[in-house]
C-alpha positions in Angstrom: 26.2 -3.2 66.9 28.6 -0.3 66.6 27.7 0.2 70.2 30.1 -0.1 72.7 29.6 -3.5 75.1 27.0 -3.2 77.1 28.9 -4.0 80.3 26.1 -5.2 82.8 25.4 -7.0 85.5 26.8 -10.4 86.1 24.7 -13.2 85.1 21.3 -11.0 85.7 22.6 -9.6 88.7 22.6 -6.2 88.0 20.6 -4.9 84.7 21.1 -1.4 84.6 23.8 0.0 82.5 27.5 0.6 83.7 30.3 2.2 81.4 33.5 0.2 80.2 35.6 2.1 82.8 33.0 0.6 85.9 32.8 -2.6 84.2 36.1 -2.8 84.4 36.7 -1.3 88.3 37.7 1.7 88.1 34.2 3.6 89.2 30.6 3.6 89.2 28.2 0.6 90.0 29.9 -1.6 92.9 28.4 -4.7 91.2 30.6 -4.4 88.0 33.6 -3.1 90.2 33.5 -6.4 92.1 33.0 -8.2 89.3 36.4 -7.8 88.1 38.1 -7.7 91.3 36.8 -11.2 91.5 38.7 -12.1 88.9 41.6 -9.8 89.6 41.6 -11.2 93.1 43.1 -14.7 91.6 45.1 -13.1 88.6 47.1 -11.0 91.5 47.8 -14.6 93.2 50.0 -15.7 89.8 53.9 -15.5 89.9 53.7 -13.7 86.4 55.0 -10.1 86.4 52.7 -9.2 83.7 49.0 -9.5 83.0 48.2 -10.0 79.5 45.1 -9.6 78.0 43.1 -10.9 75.0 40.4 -9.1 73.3 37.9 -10.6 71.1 36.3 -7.1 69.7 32.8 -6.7 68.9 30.8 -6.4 65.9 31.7 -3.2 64.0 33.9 -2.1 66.4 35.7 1.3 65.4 39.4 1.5 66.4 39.1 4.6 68.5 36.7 2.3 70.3 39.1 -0.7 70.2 42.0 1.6 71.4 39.8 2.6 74.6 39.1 -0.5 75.9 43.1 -1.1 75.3 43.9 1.5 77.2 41.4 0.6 79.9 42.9 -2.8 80.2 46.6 -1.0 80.8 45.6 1.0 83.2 44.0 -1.8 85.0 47.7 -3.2 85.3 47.2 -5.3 81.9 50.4 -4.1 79.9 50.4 -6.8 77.4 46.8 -6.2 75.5 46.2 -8.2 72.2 43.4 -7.7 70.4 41.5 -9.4 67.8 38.9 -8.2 65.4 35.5 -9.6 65.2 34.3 -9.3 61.8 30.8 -10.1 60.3 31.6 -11.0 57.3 33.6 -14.3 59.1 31.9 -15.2 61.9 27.8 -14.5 60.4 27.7 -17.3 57.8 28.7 -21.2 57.3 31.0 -19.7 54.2 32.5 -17.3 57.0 33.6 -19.4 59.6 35.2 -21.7 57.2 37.4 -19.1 55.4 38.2 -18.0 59.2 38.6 -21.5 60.0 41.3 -22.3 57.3 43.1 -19.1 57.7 43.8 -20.2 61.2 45.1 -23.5 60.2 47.1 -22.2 57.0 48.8 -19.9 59.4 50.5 -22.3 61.6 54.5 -23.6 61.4 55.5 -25.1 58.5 58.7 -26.7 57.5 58.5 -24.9 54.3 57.3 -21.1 56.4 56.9 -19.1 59.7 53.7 -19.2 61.8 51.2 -16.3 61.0 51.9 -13.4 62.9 48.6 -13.9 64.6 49.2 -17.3 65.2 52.8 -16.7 66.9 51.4 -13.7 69.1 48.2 -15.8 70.7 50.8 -18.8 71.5 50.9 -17.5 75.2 48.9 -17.5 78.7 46.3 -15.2 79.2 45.2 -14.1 82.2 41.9 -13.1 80.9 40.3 -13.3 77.4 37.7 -10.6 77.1 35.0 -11.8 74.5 32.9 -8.8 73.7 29.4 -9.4 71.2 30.8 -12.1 68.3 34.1 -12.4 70.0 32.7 -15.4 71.1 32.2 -16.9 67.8 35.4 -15.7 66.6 36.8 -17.8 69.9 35.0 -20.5 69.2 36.8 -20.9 65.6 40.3 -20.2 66.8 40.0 -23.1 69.7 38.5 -25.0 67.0 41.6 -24.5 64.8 43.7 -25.7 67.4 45.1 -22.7 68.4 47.0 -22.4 71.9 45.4 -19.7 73.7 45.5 -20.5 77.3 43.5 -18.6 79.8 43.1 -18.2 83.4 39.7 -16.4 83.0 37.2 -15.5 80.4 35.0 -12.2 80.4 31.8 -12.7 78.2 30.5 -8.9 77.5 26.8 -9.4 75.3 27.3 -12.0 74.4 27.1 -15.0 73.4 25.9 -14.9 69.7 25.6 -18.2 68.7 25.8 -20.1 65.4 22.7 -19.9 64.3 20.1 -17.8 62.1 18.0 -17.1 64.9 21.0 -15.5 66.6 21.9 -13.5 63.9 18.5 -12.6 62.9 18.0 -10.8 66.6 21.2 -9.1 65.9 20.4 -7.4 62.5 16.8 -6.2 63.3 18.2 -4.7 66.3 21.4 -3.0 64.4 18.9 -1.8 61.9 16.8 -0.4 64.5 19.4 1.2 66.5 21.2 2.8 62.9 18.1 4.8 61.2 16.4 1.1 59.7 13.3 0.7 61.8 11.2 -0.4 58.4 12.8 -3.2 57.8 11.9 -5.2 60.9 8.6 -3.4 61.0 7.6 -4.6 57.8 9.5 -8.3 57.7 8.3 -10.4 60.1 11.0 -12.2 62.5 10.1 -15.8 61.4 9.8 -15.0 57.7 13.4 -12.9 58.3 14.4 -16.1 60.5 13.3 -18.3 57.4 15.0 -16.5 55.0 18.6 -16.7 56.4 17.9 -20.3 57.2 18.0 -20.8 53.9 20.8 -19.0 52.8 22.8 -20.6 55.0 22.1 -23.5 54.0 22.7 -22.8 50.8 26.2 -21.7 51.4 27.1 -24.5 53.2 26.4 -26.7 50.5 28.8 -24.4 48.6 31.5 -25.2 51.5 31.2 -28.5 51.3 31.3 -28.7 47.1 34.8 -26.4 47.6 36.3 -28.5 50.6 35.8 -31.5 49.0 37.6 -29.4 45.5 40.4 -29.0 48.3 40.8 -32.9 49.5 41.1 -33.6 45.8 43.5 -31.7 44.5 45.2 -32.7 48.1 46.3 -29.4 48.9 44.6 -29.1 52.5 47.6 -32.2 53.2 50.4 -30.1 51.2 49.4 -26.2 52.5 48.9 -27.0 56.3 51.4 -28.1 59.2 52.2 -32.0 59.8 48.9 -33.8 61.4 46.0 -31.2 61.3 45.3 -31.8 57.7 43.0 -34.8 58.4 41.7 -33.0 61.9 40.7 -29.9 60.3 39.2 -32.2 57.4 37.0 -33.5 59.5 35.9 -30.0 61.2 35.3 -28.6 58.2 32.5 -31.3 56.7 30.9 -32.0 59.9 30.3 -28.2 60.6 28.8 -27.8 56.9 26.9 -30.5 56.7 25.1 -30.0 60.4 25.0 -26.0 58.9 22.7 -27.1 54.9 20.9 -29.6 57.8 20.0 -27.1 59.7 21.3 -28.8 62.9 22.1 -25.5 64.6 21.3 -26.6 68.2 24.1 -29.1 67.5 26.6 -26.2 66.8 25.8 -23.9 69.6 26.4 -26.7 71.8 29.5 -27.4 70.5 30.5 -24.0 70.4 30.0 -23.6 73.7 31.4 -27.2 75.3 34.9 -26.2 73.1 35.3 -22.8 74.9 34.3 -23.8 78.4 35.1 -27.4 78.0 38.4 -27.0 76.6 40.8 -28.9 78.4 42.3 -32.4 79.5 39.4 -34.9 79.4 36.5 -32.6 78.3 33.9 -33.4 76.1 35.4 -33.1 72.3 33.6 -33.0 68.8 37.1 -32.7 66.9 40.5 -34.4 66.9 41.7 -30.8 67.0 40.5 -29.7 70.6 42.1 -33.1 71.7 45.1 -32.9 70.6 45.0 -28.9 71.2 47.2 -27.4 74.3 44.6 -27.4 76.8 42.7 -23.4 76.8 42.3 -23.6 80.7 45.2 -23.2 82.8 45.2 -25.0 86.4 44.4 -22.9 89.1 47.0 -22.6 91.8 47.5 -26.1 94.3 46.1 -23.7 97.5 43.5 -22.6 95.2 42.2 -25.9 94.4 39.8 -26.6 97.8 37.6 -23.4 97.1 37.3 -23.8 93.6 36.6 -27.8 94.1 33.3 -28.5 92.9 30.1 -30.8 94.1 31.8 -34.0 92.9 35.3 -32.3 94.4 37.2 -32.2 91.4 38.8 -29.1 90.6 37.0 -26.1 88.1 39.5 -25.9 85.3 40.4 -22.3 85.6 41.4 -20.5 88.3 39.4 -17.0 87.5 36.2 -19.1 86.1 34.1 -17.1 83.9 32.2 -13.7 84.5 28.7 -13.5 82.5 27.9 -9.3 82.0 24.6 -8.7 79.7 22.1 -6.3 79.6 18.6 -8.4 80.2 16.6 -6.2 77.9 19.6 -5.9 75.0 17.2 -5.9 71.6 21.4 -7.6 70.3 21.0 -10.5 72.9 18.6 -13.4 73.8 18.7 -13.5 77.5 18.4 -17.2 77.1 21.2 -17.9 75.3 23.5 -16.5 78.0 21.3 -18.6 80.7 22.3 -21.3 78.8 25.6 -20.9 78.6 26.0 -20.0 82.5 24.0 -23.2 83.2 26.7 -25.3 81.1 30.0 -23.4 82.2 
C-alpha cells in the first residue's frame, strides 16, 4: 500500500522489520546489511565506472517516497537511478496490462519516429533492478514487450503480486485495512470478494480481446509499431486475454515469473517476443562462473542472482507466492 517496502529478511531469513536505509546497508539489522553486500560484492567486480540502478516503484508510491529511495541508491554508489512508476490502474486488471503492454510496444524506433523516452532510457545494463510491491508485474510487461533491460541482479522487496484476483484481492483488503476501511473486509467475505473480481476480470478481458481483434482489422497494430513485433505482440496480447476471461491464472503467474527469471538465451519462452528479446540476464564474469555453477554445472545466468526480502506476516503478501518464486528462480 502507500507504505514504504517492507524491507525484510531474505527469503524468510529474517522477519522482523528493517528500514530502507538497513535494507539497503547502510545500518541496522546485519541480515539486510549483508544482503546487499552480497550483491554489491559481485557488482564491485564489473569494469563499469558506474552503477546504475532500476526502480520498479510500489503501489501508490508518493514522490517524496520515490525520491528517498533514489537518494538511498546514490549514496550507496548508484549514480545512475531510473525509476519507473508502478501504477494500479495498469498492472491490477487484464484491461491494464494490455494498455501497458501496447504503450511499450508503440514506443519503440520507428522509421517514421524516435523511441519513447522511456523506451531509449531503459535500453542499458543494470546492475541491479529493484522491484518493490507491483514492480514486479510492471517488469513482467516490459520484458514481455520486448524491452532491453539487462540486469546483473534483481532485488524483489514484497513482493511478488501476481496476475491474478486472488493476489489482488489480499492486496485491497489489506490497503483498506491499513487506510481507515476495516468494514469492508469485515463484512465481504474473501472468497465472495475473490469471486467478484474473478468475474470482472474476466469480463474485461473479453473486452480486450473484442478491441485487439478491432486493431488487427483495421491493421493498425502492423502500421503503428516497429518492423517485426507486430505479429509477436499479436500473439501476446490474445493468449494473455483469453487465459485471463478463462480464468487460467495459474498459467499467467507462471509465465510471469519464467519471463523475469528465465529471460535469457535458451530459457523457457511463451512469446516470440522474449526470444527474439536481448537477453535480461547478463553473464556473470568468466572467474565468476565455477561458484555460481550449478548442480548440473552450467552457469546461473546472472552474476548477482536474485535477493527475496518479505515480511512473513505482510496482510499485502502471500508468503507462498514468494516461496514459489524462490523455488523456481
Amino acid at each position: 500500500g502507500r507504505r514504504a517496502p517492507a524491507a525484510v529478511g531474505v527469503a524468510g531469513a529474517d522477519s522482523r522489520p528493517a528500514d530502507l536505509n538497513a535494507f539497503l546497508g547502510f545500518a541496522g539489522k546485519k541480515s539486510s546489511t549483508s544482503v546487499f553486500a552480497a550483491s554489491s560484492e559481485v557488482l564491485d567486480k564489473t569494469e563499469k565506472k558506474e552503477k546504475s540502478a532500476l526502480i520498479l516503484s510500489w503501489f501508490y508510491a508518493q514522490p517524496k517516497e520515490i525520491e528517498l529511495v533514489k537518494r538511498i541508491y546514490k549514496k550507496r554508489g548508484f549514480p545512475n537511478v531510473v525509476v519507473v512508476e508502478s501504477l494500479v490502474k495498469d498492472a491490477a486488471t487484464p484491461r491494464g496490462w494490455y494498455k501497458s503492454f501496447m504503450r511499450y510496444i508503440h514506443g519503440f524506433e520507428t522509421p517514421d519516429r524516435p523511441a519513447a523516452p522511456l523506451n531509449a532510457q531503459l535500453s542499458q545494463d543494470f546492475d541491479v533492478v529493484h522491484c518493490m510491491s507491483g514492480g514486479f508485474l510492471n517488469l513482467y510487461l516490459l520484458l514481455s514487450a520486448g524491452m532491453p533491460i539487462r540486469f546483473r541482479s534483481i532485488v524483489l522487496d514484497s513482493t511478488p503480486i501476481l496476475p491474478q484476483p486472488r493476489a489482488f484481492v489480499r492486496f485491497a483488503r489489506a490497503y483498506m485495512t491499513e487506510n481507515g476501511l476495516p468494514l469492508v473486509p469485515a463484512l465481504l467475505p474473501e472468497p465472495v470478494h475473490t469471486a467478484f473480481q474473478t468475474a470482472r476480470w474476466s469480463l474485461g478481458a473479453f473486452y480486450v480481446r473484442i478491441k485487439h481483434k478491432w486493431t488487427r482489422a483495421t491493421r493498425r497494430l502492423h502500421e503503428e509499431v516497429a518492423p517485426g513485433l507486430a505479429d509477436p505482440a499479436d500473439k501476446w496480447a490474445k493468449v494473455t486475454a483469453m487465459d485471463s476471461a478463462l480464468n487460467r491464472y495459474n498459467k499467467l503467474s507462471e509465465q510471469a515469473i519464467e519471463t523475469i527469471f528465465h529471460h535469457g538465451p535458451g530459457a523457457p519462452s511463451d512469446t516470440e517476443l522474449q526470444a527474439a528479446a536481448a537477453a535480461a540476464w547478463i553473464p556473470p564474469p568468466a572467474s565468476d562462473a565455477a561458484q555460481l555453477a550449478g548442480k548440473d554445472g552450467k552457469v546461473v545466468p546472472g552474476s548477482g542472482g536474485a535477493i527475496f526480502l518479505y515480511n512473513p506476516n505482510d496482510p499485502f503478501l502471500n508468503p507462498k507466492d514468494v516461496a514459489g518464486a524462490v523455488e523456481r528462480c
